[in-house]
GUNU-895355 format. One record per residue (C-alpha): residue in three letters; x, y, z. Coordinates in steps of 0.05 Angstrom, whole numbers, plus 32768, in hexadecimal, padded with zeros to 4 digits. Example, Ala and Ser with C-alpha at 12.3 -4.5 7.8 and 13.67 -1.06 7.14 Angstrom:
2
ALA80F67FA6809C
SER81117FEB808F
***
This chain:
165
UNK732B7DFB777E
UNK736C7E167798
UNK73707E687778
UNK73A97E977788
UNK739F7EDD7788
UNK73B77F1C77A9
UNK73A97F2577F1
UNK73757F597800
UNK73837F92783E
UNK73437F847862
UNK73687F31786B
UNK73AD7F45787E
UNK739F7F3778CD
UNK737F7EF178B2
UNK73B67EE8788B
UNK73E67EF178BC
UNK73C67EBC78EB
UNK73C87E8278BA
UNK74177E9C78B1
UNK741C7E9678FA
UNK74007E5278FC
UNK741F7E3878C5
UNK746B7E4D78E6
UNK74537E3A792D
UNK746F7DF1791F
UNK74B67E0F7927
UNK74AD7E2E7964
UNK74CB7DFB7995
UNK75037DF67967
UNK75167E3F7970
UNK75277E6C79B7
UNK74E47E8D79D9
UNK74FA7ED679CA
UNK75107EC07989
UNK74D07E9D7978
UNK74AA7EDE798C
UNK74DA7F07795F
UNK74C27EDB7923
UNK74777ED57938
UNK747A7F1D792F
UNK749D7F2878F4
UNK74737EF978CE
UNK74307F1F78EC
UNK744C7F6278D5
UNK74337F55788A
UNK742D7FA37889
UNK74737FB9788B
UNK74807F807856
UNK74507F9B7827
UNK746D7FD97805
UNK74A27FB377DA
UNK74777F6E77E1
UNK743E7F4E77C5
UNK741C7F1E77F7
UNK73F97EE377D5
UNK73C57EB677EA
UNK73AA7E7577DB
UNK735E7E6C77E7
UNK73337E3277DF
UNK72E27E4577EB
UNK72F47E7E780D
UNK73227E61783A
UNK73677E7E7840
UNK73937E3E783E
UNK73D47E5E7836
UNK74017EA0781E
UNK74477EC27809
UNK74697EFD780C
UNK74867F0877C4
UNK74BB7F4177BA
UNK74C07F4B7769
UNK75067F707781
UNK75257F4277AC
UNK755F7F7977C6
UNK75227F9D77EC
UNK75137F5C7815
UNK75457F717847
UNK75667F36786C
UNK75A27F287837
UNK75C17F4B7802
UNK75957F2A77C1
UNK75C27F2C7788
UNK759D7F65774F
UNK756A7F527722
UNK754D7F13774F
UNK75087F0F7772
UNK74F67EED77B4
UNK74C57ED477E0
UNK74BB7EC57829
UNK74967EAC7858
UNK746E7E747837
UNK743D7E607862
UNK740D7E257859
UNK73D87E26788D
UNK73DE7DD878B4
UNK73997DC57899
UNK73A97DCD784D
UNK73EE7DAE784D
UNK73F17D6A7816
UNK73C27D9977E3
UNK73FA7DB877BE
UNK73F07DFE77DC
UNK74437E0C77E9
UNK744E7DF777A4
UNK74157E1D7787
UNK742C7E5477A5
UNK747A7E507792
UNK74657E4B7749
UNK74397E917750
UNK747E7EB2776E
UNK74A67E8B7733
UNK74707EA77700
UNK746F7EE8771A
UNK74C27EF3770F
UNK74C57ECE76D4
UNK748F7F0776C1
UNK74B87F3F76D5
UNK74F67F2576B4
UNK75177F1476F1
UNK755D7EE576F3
UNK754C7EBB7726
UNK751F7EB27766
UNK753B7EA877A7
UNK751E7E9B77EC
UNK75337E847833
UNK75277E477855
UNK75407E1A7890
UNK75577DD678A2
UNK75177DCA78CD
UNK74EC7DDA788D
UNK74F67D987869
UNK74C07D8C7848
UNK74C57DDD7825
UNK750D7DCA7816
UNK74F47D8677F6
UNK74C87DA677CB
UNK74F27DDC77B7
UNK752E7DB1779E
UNK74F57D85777A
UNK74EF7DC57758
UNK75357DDB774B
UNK75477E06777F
UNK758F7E03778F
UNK75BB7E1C77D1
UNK75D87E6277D5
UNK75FA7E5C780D
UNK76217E9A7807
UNK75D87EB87816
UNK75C87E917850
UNK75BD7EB67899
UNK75BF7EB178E1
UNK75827ED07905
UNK75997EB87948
UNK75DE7E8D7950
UNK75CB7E4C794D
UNK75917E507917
UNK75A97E4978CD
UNK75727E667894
UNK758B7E4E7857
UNK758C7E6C7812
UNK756F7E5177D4
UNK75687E6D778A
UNK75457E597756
UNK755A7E707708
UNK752D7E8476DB
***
């Protein structure tokens, strides 16, 4: 049985990895210093977590996935979130788990958790190479922002999404 839960200091470097691996699909898809830019953003969970939550999915033990939710999503720091929205980021889904609902399962616990803290909406970032996260996320009502959309490098588009609540 799939439970979600807070991730626990002494798992952040364990985290991290199945982050790591879950991302390392896109890696051809993006320039070699670029790619190593993003490999270690997403293993810095650390700098993330003082306006962040980091959630996990376990099954057994097993860490089969994770997300970094920001209940404020101004302090995320890539775009200007509009007030009174939360985020998240970096939804990871380690390769062996994917088909068991783990993305989705997580997405609700960010959706609970700012529907909670009377939150507007939920936003998040995705990209064009991420179709099956977009899929599942206009399944679920997520619509474009694209006034909140970014450009890391050139030529690589992350897209905007919100989600009212």
């Amino acid at each position: 049985m799939i439970r979600l839960r807070d991730a626990r200091p002494d798992e952040l470097d364990t985290v991290a990895d199945v982050m790591v691996d879950a991302y390392a699909e896109y890696r051809a898809a993006l320039p070699e210093p670029a790619w190593i830019e993003y490999r270690a953003e997403i293993r810095d969970i650390p700098s993330r977590m003082p306006a962040s939550t980091l959630i996990v999915a376990e099954d057994a033990g097993s860490l089969l996935g994770a997300v970094t939710y920001y209940p404020d999503a101004r302090l995320e720091g890539h775009v200007d979130w509009p007030e009174h929205w939360a985020n998240f980021r970096l939804l990871a889904v380690a390769p062996s788990a994917r088909g068991r609902g783990v993305g989705r399962l997580l997405t609700e616990e960010c959706i609970r958790r700012a529907r909670a803290a009377g939150r507007e909406a939920l936003g998040l970032h995705t990209t064009r190479l991420m179709q099956t996260a977009r899929a599942m996320y206009e399944r679920m009502g997520w619509v474009r922002v694209p006034e909140l959309d970014f450009f890391p490098v050139p030529e690589f588009q992350v897209m905007a999404y919100r989600l009212t609540l």
